[in-house]
N, C-alpha and C positions, 0 to 999 in steps of 0.2 A: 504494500500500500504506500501511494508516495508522500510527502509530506504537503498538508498544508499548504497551497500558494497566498501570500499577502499581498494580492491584487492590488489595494492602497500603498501601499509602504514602495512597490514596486512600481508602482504610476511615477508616485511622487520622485522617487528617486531617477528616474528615467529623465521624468524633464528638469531636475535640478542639476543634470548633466554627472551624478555617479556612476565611474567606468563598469565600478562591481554590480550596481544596479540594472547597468547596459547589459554585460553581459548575461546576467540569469535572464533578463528579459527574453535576450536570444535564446540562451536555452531551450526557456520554457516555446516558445512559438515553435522553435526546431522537434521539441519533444510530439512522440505520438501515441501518448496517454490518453484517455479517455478524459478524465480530472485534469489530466493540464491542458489538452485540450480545449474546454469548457472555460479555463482562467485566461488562457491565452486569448479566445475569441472577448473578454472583460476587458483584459487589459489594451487588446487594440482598440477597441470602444473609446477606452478614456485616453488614449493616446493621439488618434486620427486628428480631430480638428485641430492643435497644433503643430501641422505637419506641413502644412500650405498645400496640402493636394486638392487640385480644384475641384477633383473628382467626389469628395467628402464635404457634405453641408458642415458650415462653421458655427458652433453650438455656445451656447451663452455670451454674457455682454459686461462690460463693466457700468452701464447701469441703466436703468429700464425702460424700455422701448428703443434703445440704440441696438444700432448694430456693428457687430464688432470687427476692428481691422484686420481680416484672414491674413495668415506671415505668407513671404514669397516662398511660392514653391522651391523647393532646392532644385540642384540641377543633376540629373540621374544618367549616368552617362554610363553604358555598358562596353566592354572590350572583349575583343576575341582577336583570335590571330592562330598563323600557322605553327606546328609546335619549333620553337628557334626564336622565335620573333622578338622574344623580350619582355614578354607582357609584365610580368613582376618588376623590372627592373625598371622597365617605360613606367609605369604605374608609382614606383616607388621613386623617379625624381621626378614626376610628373606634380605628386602629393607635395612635397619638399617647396616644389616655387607656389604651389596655391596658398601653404600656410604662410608663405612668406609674404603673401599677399593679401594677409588675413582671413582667408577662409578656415573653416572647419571641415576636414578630408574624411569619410569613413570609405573602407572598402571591404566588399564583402564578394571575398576569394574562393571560385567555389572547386574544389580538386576530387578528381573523378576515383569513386570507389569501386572497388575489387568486387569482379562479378563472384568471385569465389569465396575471398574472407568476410568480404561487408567492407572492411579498413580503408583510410587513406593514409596518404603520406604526411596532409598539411603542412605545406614545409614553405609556407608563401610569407609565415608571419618573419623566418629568417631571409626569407631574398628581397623583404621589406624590411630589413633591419633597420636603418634610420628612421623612416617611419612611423614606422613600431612606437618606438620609444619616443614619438612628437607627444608633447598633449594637446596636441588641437587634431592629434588622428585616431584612430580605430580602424583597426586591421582582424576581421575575423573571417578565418579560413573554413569550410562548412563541408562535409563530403554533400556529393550527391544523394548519395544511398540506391534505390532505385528507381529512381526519378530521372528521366530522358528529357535530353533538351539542353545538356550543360548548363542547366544551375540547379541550386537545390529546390527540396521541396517549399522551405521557409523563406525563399529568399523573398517575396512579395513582401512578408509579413515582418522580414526583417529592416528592410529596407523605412517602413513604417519609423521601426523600432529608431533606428539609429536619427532620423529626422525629428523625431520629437525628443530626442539630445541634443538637437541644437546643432547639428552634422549639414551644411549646407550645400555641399557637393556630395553624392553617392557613386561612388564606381565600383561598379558591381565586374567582374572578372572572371569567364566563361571558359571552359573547360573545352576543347575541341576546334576546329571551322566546320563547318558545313551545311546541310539543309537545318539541321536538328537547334540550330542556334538562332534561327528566328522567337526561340524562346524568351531569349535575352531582350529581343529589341521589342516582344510586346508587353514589357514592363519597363523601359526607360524612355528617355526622350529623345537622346542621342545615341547611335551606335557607332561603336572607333572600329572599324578593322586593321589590325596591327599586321605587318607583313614584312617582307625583307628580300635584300637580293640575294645571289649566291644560293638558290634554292633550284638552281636547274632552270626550266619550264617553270615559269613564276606564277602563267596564270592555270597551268594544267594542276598547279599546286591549290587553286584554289576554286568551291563551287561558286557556279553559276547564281545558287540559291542566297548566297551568304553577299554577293556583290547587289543582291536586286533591293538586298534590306540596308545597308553601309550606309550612311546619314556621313561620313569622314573616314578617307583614309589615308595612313601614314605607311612611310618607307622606314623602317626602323634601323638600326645601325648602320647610315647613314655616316661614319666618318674615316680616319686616316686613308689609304690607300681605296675604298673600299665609294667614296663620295659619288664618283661618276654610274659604278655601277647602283647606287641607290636610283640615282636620277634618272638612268635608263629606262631602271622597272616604274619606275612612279611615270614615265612619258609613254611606258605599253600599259598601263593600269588606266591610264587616262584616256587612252585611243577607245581601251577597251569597255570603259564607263559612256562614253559619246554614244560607240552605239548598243548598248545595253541600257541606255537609259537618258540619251538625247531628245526624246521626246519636245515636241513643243511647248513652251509655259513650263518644262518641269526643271525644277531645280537642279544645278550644275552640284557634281559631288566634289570638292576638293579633293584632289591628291597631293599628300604632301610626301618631304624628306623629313629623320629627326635622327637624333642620336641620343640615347638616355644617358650614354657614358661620360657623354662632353656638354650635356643638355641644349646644344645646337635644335634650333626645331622647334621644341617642346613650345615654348610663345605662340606662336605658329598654328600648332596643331589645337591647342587652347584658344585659340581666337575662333580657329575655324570654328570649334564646339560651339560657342556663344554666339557665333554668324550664325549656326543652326540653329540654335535655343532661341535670337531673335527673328529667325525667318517663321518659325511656327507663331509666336506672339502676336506677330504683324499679319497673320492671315486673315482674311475677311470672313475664314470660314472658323474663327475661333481655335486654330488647330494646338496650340497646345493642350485647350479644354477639352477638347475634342477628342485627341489622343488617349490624352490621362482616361478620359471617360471610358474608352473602345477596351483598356486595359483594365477598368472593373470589371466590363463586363465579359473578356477574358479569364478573367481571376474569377469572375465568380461560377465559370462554371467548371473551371479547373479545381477550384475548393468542391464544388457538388459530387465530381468525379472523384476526388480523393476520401469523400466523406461517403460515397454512398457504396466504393471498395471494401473501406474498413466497415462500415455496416454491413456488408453483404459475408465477407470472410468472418465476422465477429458474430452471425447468430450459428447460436447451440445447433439446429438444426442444419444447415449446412455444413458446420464442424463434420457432424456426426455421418452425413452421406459424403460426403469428401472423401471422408479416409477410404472408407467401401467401396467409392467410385475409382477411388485411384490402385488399390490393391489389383481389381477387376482391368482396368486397363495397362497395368505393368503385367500383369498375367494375358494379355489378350483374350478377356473374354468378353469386352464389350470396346466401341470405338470410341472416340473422343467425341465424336456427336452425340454417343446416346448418355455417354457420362454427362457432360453436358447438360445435356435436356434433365435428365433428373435432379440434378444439382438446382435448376433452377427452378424445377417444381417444388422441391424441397424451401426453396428458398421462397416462394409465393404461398406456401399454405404456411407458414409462419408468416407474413408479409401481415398479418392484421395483429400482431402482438408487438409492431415496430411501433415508439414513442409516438411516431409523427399521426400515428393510423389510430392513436387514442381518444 
């Protein structure tokens, strides 16, 4: 039985910006208890309208009949890239000139777990070592588990978390490239594809699927010997962005150069983000609201999927034909349809002793 959650204690300490507070927060949203479950959906509650997400109505007032100044949304900026690219190390001087700037940096690093042990490596909080150790940052590393899409299951929910700490920039850092990473970009507002030269066939290196979503991208180790062939790839990434996405009226994607090692670029690449974050602002069509909005209603039926799994694998009765059913098809005596089908009969004649059917 697990302990207790102090829903209060942990609100309060979240927005009074406690690192310890931060983190059990995470914790708890990452945990897949039934009871923290339950606390987690409390604490986003009292969390959300300090968060400036426009996608969340802005709840009480300082004083009666006013209404109250919603904070600026932060700016949620997700990363992927080819594996070489740099991303921790792009990410960790990238964090460095933001706080230098004033900002508040959190990232939340997500490292791809073992289809066999469950384990990760997290090893992003040491190739953020300066970072790490800012206190205007937060660096939490998260396996996947088994959650497809390269990012974790919490990461919505954490993202939450870290904004109502007062964390103004979120960069959220994606496990993989490919089609599977459009997951990333329907929860931020900008997406960086990070890339590099020296990888062969640069663009055979990279899908089709992952360039249709790119909002910014950079040429990463960009410098000594190494500058021209940056520049090369970033002038065939550009040809190759024209016609994948020259359309008329549609926005030009920047390709840039950077270097994390010399911090050459990084200005750069950081403007470009904020040319993005002001191009959606200035749309006629509301498009930052707009966005934010299209990613609730993403999230929320990614939460209904997640919720109506673990209710489906969690009633007694299905436990109990499951096991039977799976005995019978590792013996071949029934197929995977007909298991199946029983499984989910099983799961419809208890279907009126489910909470919601009360």
């Amino acid at each position: 039985m697990p302990r207790p959650v102090d829903v209060d204690d942990l609100a309060q300490g979240v927005a009074s910006g406690s690192r310890a507070h931060l983190a059990r927060a995470i914790t708890l949203v990452e945990s897949t208890h039934p009871d923290h479950r339950a606390a987690a959906r409390d604490l986003l509650r009292r969390l959300t309208p300090g968060t400036g997400d426009t996608a969340y109505p802005q709840v009480g007032s300082d004083a009666p009949g006013s209404e109250p100044t919603p904070p600026t949304p932060s700016v949620r900026l997700g990363i992927s890239g080819v594996p070489g690219a740099g991303k921790s190390t792009f990410i960790n001087a990238l964090g460095l000139r933001l706080i230098e700037d004033g900002h508040r940096v959190a990232v939340l690093a997500v490292d791809p777990s073992s289809a066999r042990s469950g384990g990760s490596i997290l090893g992003d909080r040491t190739r953020m070592g300066e970072l790490s150790s800012s206190p205007d940052a937060f660096v939490r590393p998260s396996p996947t588990g088994l959650h497809l899409g390269g990012v974790a299951r919490a990461t919505r929910e954490s993202m939450i978390v870290v904004e109502a700490a007062g964390f103004d920039v979120v960069v959220v850092e994606t496990v993989g490239v490919g089609q599977s990473e459009v997951a990333v970009a329907e929860m931020v507002d900008t997406f960086l594809l990070l890339t590099l030269a020296r990888a062969g066939d640069q663009l055979q290196g990279i899908k089709r699927g992952i360039l249709e979503i790119a909002d910014v991208i950079a040429v990463n180790k960009a410098d000594g010997s190494h500058v021209a062939e940056a520049r090369g790839t970033a002038r065939e990434l550009s040809i190759a962005m024209r016609l994948l996405r020259g359309g008329e009226g549609e926005r030009r994607v920047p390709v840039l150069t950077c270097s994390a090692l010399t911090d050459d670029g990084l200005d750069e690449v950081w403007r470009a983000v904020l040319d993005h974050r002001a191009h959606l602002e200035s749309s006629v069509e509301g498009g930052l609201a707009r966005r934010r909005g299209e990613q609730q209603l993403q999230w929320l039926w990614a939460l209904l999927q997640t919720e109506l799994w673990s209710t489906f694998r969690g009633t007694p009765a299905v436990r109990e034909v499951a096991g039977q059913v799976e005995r019978e098809i590792r013996e071949q005596r029934i197929s995977a349809v007909e298991g199946a089908q029983r499984i989910l009969a099983a799961f419809g004649r208890s279907a009126a002793d489910l909470p919601w059917s009360r």
